[in-house]
C-alpha positions as CSV (number, residue, x, y, z in Angstrom):
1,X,22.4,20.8,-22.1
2,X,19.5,18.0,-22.2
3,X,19.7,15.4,-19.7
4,X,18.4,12.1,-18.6
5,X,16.9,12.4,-15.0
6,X,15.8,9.9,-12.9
7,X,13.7,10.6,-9.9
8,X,13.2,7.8,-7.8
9,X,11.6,7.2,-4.5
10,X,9.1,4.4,-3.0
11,X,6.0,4.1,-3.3
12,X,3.6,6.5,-2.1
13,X,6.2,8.9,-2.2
14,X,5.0,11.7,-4.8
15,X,6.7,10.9,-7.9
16,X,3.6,11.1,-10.1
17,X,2.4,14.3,-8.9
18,X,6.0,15.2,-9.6
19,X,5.1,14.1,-13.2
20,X,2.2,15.8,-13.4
21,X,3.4,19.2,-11.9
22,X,6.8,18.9,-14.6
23,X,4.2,19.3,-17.1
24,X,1.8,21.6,-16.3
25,X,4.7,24.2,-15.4
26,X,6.4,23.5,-18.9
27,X,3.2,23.5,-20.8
28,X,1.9,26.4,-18.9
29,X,5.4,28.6,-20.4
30,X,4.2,27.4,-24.0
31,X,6.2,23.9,-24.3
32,X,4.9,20.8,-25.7
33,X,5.7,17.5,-24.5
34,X,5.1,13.7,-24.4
35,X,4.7,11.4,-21.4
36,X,5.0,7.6,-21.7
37,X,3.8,5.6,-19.1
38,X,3.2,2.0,-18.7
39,X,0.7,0.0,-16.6
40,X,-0.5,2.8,-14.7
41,X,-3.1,2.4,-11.6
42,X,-5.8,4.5,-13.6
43,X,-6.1,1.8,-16.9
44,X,-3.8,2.2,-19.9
45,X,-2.8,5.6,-21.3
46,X,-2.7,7.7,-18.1
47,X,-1.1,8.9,-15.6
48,X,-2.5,9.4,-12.2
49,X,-1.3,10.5,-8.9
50,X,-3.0,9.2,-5.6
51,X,-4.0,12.8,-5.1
52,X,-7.1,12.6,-7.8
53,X,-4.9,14.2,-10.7
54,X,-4.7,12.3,-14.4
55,X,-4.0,13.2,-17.9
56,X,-3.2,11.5,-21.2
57,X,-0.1,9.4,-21.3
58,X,1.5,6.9,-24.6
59,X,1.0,3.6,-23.1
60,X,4.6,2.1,-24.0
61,X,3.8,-1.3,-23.9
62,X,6.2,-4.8,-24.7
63,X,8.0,-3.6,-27.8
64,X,7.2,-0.3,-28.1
65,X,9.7,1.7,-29.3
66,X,9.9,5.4,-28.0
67,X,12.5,6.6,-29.8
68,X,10.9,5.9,-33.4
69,X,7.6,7.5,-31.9
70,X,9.3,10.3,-31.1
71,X,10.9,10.5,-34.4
72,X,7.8,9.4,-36.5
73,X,6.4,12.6,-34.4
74,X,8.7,14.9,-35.1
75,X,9.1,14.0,-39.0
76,X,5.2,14.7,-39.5
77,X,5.6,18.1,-38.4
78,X,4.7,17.4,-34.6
79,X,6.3,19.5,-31.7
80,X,8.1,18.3,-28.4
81,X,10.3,20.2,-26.4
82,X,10.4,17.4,-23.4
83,X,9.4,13.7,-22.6
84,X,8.6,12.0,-19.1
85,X,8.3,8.9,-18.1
86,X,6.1,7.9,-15.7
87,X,6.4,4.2,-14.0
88,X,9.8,3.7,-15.5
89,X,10.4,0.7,-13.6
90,X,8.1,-0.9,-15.6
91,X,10.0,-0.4,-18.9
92,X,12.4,-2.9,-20.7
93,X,16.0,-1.9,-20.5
94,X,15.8,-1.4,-24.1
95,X,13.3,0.8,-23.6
96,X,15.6,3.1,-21.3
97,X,18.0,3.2,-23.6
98,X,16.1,4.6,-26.3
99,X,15.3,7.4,-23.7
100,X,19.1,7.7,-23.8
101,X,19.3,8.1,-27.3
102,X,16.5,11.0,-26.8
103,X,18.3,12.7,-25.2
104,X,21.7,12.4,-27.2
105,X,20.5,12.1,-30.6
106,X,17.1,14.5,-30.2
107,X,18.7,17.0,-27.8
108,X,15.6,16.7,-25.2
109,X,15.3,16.6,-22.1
110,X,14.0,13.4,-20.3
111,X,12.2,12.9,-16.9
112,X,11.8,9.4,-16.0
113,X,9.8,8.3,-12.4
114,X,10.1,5.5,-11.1
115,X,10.8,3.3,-8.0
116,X,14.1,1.3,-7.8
117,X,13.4,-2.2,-6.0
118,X,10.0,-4.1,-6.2
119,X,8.3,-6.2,-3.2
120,X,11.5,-8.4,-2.4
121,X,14.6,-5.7,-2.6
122,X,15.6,-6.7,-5.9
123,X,16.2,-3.9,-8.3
124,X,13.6,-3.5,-11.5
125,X,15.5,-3.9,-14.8
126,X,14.3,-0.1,-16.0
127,X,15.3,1.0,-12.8
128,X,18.8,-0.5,-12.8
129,X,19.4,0.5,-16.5
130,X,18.3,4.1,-15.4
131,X,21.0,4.0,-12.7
132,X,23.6,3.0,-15.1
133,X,22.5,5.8,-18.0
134,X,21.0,8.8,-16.0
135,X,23.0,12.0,-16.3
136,X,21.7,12.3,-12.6
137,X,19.5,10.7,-9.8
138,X,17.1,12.6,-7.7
139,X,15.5,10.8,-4.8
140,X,12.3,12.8,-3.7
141,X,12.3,14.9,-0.9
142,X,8.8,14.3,0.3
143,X,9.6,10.9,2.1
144,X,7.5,8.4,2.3
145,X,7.0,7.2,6.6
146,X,6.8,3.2,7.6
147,X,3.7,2.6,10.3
148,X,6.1,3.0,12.9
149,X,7.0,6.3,11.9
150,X,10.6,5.9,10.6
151,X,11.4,6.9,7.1
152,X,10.3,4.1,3.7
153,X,13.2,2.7,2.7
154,X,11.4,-0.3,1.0
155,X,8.1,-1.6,-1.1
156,X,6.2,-4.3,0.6
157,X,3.7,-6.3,-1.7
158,X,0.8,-7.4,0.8
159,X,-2.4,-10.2,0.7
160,X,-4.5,-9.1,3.3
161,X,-2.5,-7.1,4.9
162,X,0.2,-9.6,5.6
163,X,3.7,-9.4,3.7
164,X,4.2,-11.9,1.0
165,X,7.8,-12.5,-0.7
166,X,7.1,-14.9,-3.0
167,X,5.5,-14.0,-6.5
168,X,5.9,-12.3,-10.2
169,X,8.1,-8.9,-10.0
170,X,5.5,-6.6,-11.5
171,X,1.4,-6.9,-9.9
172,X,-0.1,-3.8,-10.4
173,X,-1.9,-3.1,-6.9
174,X,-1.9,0.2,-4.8
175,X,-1.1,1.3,-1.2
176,X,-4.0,0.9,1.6
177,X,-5.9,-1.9,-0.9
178,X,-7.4,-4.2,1.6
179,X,-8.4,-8.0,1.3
180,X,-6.3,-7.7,-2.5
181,X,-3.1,-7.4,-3.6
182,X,-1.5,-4.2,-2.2
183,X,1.2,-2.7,-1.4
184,X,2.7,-0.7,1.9
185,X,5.5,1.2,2.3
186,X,7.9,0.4,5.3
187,X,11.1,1.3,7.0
188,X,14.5,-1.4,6.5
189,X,13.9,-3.3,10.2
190,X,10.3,-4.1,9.8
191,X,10.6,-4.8,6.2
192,X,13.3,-7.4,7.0
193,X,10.7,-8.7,9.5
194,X,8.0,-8.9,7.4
195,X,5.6,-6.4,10.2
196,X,2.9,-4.6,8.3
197,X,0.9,-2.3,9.8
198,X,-2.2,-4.9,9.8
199,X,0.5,-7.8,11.4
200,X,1.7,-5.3,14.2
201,X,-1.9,-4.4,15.2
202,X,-2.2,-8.1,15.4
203,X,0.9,-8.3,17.3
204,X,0.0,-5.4,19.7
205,X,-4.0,-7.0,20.4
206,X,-2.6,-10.7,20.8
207,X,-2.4,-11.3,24.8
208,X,0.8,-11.3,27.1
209,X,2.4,-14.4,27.9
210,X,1.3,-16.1,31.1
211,X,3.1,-14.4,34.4
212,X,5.5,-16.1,35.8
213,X,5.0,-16.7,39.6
214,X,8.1,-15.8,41.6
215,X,7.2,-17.7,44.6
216,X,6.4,-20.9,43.4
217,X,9.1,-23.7,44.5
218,X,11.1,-24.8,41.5
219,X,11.3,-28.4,40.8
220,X,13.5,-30.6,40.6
221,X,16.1,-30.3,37.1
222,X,14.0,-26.7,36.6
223,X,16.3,-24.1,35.0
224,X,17.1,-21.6,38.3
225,X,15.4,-18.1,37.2
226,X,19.0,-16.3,37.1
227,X,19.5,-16.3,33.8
228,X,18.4,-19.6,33.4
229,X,21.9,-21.1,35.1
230,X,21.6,-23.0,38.2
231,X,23.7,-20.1,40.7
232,X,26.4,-21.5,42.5
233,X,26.2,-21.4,46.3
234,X,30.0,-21.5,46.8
235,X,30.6,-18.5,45.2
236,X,31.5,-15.0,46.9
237,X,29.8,-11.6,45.9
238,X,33.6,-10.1,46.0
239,X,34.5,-11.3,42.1
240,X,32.6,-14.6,42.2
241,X,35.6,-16.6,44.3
242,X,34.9,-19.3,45.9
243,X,34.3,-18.2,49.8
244,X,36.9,-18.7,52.3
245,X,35.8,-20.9,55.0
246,X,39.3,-21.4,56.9
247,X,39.1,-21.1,60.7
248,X,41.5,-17.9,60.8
249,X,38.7,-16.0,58.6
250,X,35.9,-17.4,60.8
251,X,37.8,-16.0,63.5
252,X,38.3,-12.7,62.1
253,X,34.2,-12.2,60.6
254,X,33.7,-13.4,64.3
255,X,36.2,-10.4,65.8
256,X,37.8,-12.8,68.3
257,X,41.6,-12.1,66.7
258,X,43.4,-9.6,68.2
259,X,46.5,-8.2,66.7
């Protein structure tokens, strides 16, 4: 039974070599496919993975329609037994649903690749139209580790290292890019906090605050140092009552009562 599948993942996760290893297995048993792609790190028309492998790809650019390519294929005697889809995210929702319509009306199987939310946690319109189409949804295996060593939950676009939120949704940029546009993969907590691995560096080599010296006399209206509440004299150790000062328990600390 054909299917749509979408694997998803962050960046810098494997989801191109996934591509790429998809096709080499199913061309190398004697089947023919297609992979679209669309604004790919390696120029128009391919599709690369960060591990030094490309190949040919159909660029499906604004208004490309894949299902009449396929067709238009197919009805001049052409051959394909599968398609994938590499950068999905980057396709119109239209686009996705001709994938659909692949699958249904074609009877072939369909790999799409793709991450799910861009630089700010919003989801991608291909990706979100995936979700709502896909037969089923694999998220890679091989994950993806923040700087702090947790696992990538989120895709960080970066200027010099330093987190930006503000922008268009799609800059094409990769991982580890320097003084340009790049991207970094972190964890939830340090995406929320905006902490690249160039900004905690910075954190980690800025110096500590000044000490605080312990001995010095407090002035006058200064906070007091326990917990920056002024501590109350009157007050017992035995539940924080006030202290008993009556003559009968002076007498008695003093052990001048006898029974």
């Amino acid at each position: 039974m054909p299917e749509l599948v979408f694997f998803s993942g962050t960046m810098d996760c494997g989801k191109s070599t996934l591509a790429l290893q998809i096709e080499h297995n199913r061309s190398a048993r004697g089947l023919q496919g297609v992979i679209f792609t669309r604004q790919d790190r390696a120029g128009e028309g391919k599709l690369s993975s960060r591990l030094g492998l490309v190949t040919d790809a159909v660029e499906a650019g604004e208004g490309f329609d894949l299902y009449a390519h396929l067709v238009d294929r197919l009805s001049q005697g052409g051959r394909c037994d599968y398609v994938i889809a590499d950068e999905a995210q980057f396709f119109a929702p239209d686009q996705i649903d001709q994938l659909a319509r692949v699958v249904d009306d074609l009877g072939l199987d369909v790999f799409a690749f793709g991450i799910t939310t861009d630089f700010r946690s919003k989801l991608f319109p291909g990706s979100q139209r995936l979700v709502e189409l896909a037969d089923r949804i694999e998220v890679l295996q091989v994950e993806a580790l923040c700087w702090c060593g947790a696992r990538a939950t989120h895709n960080a676009r970066t200027v010099g290292g330093l987190m930006v939120v503000e922008g268009a949704q799609v800059v094409v940029g990769d991982v580890n890019a320097g003084d340009e546009v790049g991207y970094e993969v972190l964890c939830r907590r340090h995406h929320r906090r905006r902490m690249t691995a160039a900004s905690a560096r910075a954190a980690a080599l800025s110096p500590d605050v000044l000490p605080v010296d312990d001995s010095a006399p407090a002035t006058a209206g200064s906070p007091a140092r326990n917990g920056d509440r002024p501590m109350d004299r009157s007050a017992d150790r035995n539940g924080d009552r006030p202290a008993d000062r009556s003559p009968a328990r002076t007498a008695l600390a003093a052990g001048t009562v006898r029974s």
